[in-house]
N, C-alpha and C positions, 0 to 999 in steps of 0.2 A: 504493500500500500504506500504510493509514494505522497508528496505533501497537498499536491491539488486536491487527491481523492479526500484524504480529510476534510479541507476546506469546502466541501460540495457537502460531506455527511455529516458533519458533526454542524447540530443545531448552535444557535447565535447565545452565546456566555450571557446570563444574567436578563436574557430575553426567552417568550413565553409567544405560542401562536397565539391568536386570537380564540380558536376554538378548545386550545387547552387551557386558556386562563378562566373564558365562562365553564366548561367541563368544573375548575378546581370550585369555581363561586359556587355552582349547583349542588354539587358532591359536598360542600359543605353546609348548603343550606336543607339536603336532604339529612344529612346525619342527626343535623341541630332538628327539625322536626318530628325524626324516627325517635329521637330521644326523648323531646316534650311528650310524645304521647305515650310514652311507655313509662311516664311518670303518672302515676293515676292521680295524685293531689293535684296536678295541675290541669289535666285535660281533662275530667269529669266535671269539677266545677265550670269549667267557660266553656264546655259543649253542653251540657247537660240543663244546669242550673236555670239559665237563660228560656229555654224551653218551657221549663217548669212553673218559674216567673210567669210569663209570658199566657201560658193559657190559663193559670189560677186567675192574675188581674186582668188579662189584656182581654181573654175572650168569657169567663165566665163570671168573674166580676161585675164584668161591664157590659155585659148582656142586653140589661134594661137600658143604660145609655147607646150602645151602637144601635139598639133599633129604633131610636127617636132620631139619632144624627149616625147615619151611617158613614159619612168619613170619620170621626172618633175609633172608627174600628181600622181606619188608613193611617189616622194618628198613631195610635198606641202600635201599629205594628211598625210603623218607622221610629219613635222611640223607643220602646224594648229592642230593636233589633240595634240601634245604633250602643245601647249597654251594651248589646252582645259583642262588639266588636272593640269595647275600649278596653276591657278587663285581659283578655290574650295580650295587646297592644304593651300595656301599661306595667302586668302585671309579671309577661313574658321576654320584657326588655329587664325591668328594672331590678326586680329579683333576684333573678336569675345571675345579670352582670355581677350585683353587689356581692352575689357568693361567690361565684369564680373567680371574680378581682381577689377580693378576700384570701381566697383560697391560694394566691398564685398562679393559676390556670391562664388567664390572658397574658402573665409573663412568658409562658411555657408557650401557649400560640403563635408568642411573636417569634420567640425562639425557630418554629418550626419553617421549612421553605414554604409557605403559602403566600398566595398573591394579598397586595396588599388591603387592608379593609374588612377581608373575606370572614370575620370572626364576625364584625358586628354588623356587616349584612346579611351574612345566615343566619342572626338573632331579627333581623328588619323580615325577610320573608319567611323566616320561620312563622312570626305574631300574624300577619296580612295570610298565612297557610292556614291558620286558626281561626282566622278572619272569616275566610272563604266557606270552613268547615262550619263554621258556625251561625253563617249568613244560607247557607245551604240548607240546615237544621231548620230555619226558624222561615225560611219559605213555605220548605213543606207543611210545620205546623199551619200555619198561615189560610193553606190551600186546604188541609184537612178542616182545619178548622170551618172553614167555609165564610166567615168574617169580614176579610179584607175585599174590596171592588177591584184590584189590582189586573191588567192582564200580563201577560208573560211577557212584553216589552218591559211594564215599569216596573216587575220585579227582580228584572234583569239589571236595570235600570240604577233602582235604588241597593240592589245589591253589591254596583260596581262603582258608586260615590262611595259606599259604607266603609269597600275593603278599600281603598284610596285614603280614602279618612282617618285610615286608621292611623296612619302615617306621624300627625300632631302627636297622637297619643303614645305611640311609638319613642318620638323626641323625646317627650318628657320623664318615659318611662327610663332610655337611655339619661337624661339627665340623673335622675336620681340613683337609678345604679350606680354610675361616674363617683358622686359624692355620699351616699351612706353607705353601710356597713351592711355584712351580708343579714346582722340580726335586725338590724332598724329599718332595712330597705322595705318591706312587708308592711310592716307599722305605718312607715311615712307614705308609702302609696295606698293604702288604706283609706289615711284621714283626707288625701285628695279624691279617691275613685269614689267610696263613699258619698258625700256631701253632693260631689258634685252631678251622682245620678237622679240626686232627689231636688235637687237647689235648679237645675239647667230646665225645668221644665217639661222633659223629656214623656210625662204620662199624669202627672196630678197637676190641678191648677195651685198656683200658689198666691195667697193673699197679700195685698197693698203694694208694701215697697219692696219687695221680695218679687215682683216680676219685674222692677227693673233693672234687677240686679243681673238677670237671667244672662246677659251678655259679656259677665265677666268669664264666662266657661266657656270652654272649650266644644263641650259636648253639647250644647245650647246651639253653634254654628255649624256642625256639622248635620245635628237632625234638621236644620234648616232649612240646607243643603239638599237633601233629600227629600223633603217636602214639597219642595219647588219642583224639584225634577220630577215628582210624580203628582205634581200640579192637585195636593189635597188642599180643599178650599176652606177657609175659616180658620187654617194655623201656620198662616203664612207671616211672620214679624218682622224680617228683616231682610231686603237686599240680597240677593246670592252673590253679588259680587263682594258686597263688604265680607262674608262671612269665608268667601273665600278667598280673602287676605288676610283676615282674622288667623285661621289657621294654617297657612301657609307665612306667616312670621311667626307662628308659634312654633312650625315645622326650624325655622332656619332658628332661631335664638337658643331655643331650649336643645337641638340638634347642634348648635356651633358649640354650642357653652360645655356641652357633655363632652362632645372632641378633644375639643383644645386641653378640658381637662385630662382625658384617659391619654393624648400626648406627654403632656406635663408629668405628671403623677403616676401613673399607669392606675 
């Protein structure tokens, strides 16, 4: 083998093709998936749970209300359905990061030859895979249920703003991973995921000045979002454009700030 033939075979030092660097991204965001759900504390609660939610209040609760206002019953399935999608987002970013940083595990990532990123974007489409899963779930309840006026456009529709949206919830979850501890991580997304599915308006009216707070949340502009797109009339409050700038600077801030930290700090 004289030196040309080398230079013809041997691939380019410290360069990656393009179909082996997505191959490495994929491979890694299948693993980080195969794993979440082979954790039963984490994927029975945000497959399941949701579901549960959802036909106790959304359809037999509110039985006597959707048949007086039959969008109420287009309401509540784009609120529950948009819960269903912050809690994987939020709960499978943040967590999760705060125990493996903890742990030393994303030291040992970097360590390994993988292309760059590829840890906390298999954590990004890992939560939007849960997303899907879980937006998947709460259609069919939906359809079984019989409830919703939706046809198979807009639940396609509001099922592909939901898992997009997930994205804000994603940032902030990476935020707080970044900065607490793998024991506090839990606790501190809690006292946000909590508050903020009952405060954002998302299924109960909320009295006096308490609905004008509703815009301070996140998940407030994202069922919004959705409402517009499936043009349910009577709980429409705010602009689709504001709301998606709202959460697209919530995507870049609480996204930049988590970075910059797990550069800094690991």
């Amino acid at each position: 083998m004289n030196a040309n033939t080398m230079t013809t075979t041997m691939p380019p030092v410290g360069g990656m093709t393009t179909t082996r660097l997505l191959g490495a991204y994929l491979a890694e965001a299948r693993f980080e998936a195969k794993r979440m759900l082979r954790a039963p504390a984490f994927a029975i609660p945000f497959l399941v749970l949701p579901i549960i939610i959802y036909v106790f209040f959304g359809v037999v609760m509110a039985a006597e209300g959707t048949a007086k206002n039959p969008n109420l019953a287009d309401f509540l399935f784009v609120g529950f359905s948009t819960m269903a999608v912050m809690g994987p987002a939020m709960f499978g970013m943040g967590c999760t990061l705060a125990v493996e940083r903890e742990s030393g595990l994303m030291k040992l990532k970097r360590a390994l030859p993988a292309p760059p990123g590829a840890y906390l974007l298999s954590k990004m489409l890992m939560s939007m895979f849960f997303a899907v899963v879980a937006m998947t779930l709460m259609i069919g309840t939906a359809i079984l249920g019989g409830k919703t006026h939706f046809d198979a456009a807009q639940f396609a529709l509001v099922g592909a703003i939901l898992v997009v949206g997930s994205l804000p919830f994603c940032a902030i979850g990476l935020f707080i991973g970044a900065h607490a501890s793998g024991g506090a991580a839990p606790a501190i997304t809690n006292l946000l995921y909590l508050p903020m599915i009952w405060l954002s308006g998302l299924f109960v009216p909320l009295p006096g000045v308490m609905q004008k707070l509703v815009v301070v949340w996140p998940a407030f502009h994202l069922d919004q979002l959705a409402l517009h797109a499936s043009d349910v009339e009577g709980f429409q409050f705010m602009p689709p454009a504001i709301s998606a700038v709202v959460l697209l600077a919530i995507t870049v801030v609480f996204g930049g700030a988590a970075i910059r930290r797990l550069a800094r700090v690991g």
